[in-house]
N, C-alpha and C positions, 0 to 999 in steps of 0.2 A: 507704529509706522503704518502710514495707509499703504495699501496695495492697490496701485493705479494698473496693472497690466490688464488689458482685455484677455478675457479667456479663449480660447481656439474654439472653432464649433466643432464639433461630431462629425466623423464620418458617416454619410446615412446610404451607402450602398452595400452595406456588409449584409450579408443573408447567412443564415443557418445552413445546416446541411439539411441533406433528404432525412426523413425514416427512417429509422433501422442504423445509421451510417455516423459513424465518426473519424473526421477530417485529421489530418496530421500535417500541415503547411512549414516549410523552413525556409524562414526569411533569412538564413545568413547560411549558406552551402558548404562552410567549413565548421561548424558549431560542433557542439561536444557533446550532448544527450543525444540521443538516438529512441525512436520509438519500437519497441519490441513486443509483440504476444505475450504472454505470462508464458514463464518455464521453470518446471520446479525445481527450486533452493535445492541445493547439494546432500543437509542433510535430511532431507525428506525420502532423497532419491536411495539415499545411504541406509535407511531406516529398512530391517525387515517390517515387514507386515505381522507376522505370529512371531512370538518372543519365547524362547523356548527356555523351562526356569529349571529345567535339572530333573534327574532322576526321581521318579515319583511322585514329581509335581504334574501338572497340568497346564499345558502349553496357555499363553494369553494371546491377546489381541492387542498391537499397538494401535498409536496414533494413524499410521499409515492408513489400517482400514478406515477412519472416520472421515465419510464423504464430505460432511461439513469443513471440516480442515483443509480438503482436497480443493473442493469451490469457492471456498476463499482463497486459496493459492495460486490458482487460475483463473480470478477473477479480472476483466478488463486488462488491460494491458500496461507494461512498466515503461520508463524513461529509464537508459544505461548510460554507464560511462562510455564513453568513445576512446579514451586513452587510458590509462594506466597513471594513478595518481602514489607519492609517497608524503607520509606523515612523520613529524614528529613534535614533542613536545615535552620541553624545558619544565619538570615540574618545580623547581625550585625558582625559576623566573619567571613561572608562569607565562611562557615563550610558548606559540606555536606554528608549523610550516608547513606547507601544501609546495611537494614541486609536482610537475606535470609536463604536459608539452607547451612549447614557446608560445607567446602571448599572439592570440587571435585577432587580428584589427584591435591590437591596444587594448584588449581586455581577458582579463585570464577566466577559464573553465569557471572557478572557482573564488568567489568572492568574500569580503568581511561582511558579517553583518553586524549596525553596533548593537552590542551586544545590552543597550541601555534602553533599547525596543524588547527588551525581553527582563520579567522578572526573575532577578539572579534568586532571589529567596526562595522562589518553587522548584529549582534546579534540583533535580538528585544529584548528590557528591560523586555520582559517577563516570558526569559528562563534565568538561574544563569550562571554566568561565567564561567562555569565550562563542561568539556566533559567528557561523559562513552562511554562505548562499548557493545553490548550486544553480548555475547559468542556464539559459534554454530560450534557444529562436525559435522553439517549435509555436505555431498559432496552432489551438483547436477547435475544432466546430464541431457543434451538436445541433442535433433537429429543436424543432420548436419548442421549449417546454421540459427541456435537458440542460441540465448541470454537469460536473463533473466533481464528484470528491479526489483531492490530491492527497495521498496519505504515504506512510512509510509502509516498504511492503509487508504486508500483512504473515504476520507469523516469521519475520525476516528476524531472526535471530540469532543470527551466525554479524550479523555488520558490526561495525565498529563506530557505525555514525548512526543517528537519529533525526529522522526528516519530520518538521512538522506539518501539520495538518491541518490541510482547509479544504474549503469549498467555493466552486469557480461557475459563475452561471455564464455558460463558454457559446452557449448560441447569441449570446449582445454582446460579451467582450472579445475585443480586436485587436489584444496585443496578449506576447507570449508571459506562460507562470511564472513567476523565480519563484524557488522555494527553499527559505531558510533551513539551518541542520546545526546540530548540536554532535563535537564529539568525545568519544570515550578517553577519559585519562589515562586509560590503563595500555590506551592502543599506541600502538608505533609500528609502522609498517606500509606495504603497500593496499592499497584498494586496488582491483584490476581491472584492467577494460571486461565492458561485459557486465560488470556490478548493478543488479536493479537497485535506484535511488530514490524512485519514486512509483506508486502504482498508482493508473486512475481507473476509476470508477464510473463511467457516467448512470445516470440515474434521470428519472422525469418526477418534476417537483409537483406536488399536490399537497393539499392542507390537510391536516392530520388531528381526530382528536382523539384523545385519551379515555376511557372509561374504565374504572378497576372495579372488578366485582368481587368482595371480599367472600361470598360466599356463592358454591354453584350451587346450580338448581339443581332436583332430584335427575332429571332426565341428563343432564350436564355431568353429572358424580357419576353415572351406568353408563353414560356412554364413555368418560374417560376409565375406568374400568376395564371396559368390554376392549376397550383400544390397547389398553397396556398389556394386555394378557393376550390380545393379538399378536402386538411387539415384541412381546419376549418367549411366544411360543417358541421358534425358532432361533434362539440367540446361540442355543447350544445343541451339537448332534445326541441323539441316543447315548455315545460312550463320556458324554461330557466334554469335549473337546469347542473349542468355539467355531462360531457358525454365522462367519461375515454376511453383508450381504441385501439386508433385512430393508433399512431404511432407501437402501439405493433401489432394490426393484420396487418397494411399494410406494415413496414417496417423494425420491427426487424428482426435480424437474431439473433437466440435462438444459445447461445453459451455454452460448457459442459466442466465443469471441474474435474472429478471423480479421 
């Protein structure tokens, strides 16, 4: 069948945001994702820091101290639920339901995705056959030469659902993300208002090449050396005991997302 429709032209008055600045625009003022700062997961917050292993042992260092983990947690900012959603799901009719709050100008929070845009074969057996979407009027804007990665929150491992993941060059596109999601068969329950569903990242895109050097050079071998034996002079105190700390004052760079 030919396709006689003319195409629509382009908007061409959409501009970027400034430097430094990402936009968060809502075309629909009753919508359901909400833009929030990063704030750390429950059980991060939950986590001591030193893990104490019992009499005569020697206390350890959890996850908590590793800044790495930390700045990826705080990294860019989430999309949350606005309402409170409940789930369930039929495993024997492979049935499943989303209730929530009453339908939004005729369209609910929460969408089907078919699930025939998605390869059932690569599915781990742990998510149901089935594909959503999760809704969003938010428009974004980045400066010149900025993207944005759309991912599931990072290190989010307490959800019940799985967001998948892309990439949005959000300084030229001028309509808001959906973003498919896959869930757990094992869950039934509510998801609660407040839930990060999404984190973005924006980023400035430059071309990248690759070089692998299967061997270092002599000066490359002394100085990683000299570096590691830097690093771990301090990992632990005089009594053995551990000694956070290390990689945060010599080597992060403290990153701000307001």
């Amino acid at each position: 069948m030919k396709w006689n429709k003319k195409p629509a032209k382009r908007v061409d008055t959409y501009t970027p945001s400034e430097e430094g600045v990402i936009e968060f625009m809502n075309i629909d003022k009753q919508f359901h994702l909400v833009p929030q700062k990063i704030s750390l997961p429950k059980w991060y917050k939950d986590m001591p820091g030193i893990k104490q292993l019992g009499p005569g042992l020697q206390d350890d260092l959890t996850i908590k101290k590793c800044i790495p983990i930390l700045d990826a947690l705080t990294m860019g900012y989430y999309l949350v639920t606005k309402e409170e959603y409940s789930f369930s799901y039929d495993k024997e009719l492979k049935e499943s339901k989303f209730i929530g709050p009453a339908k939004i100008m005729n369209e609910e929070p929460i969408s089907r995705h078919p699930i025939t845009q998605i390869n059932t074969v690569s599915l781990s057996p742990e998510y149901i056959e089935e594909a959503f979407k999760w809704k969003n009027s938010w428009l974004i804007k980045t400066p010149p030469g900025y993207s944005c990665l759309f991912t599931h929150p990072l290190d989010g491992i307490e959800a019940p659902f799985k967001t998948l993941d892309g990439v949005v060059d959000t300084d030229n596109f001028f309509m808001p993300v959906l973003f498919p999601f896959l869930m757990k068969n094992s869950f039934e329950g509510v998801i609660p208002a407040g839930t990060p569903v999404v984190q973005i990242i924006p980023f400035k895109r430059t071309n990248w090449t690759m070089k692998v050097n299967e061997d270092l050079s002599k000066d490359l071998e002394t100085n990683y050396h000299a570096e590691k034996t830097f690093y771990m002079s301090e990992q632990y105190n005089k009594d053995g005991s551990p000694n956070p700390g290390k990689y945060k004052r010599e080597y992060r760079v403290k990153k701000r997302y307001t």
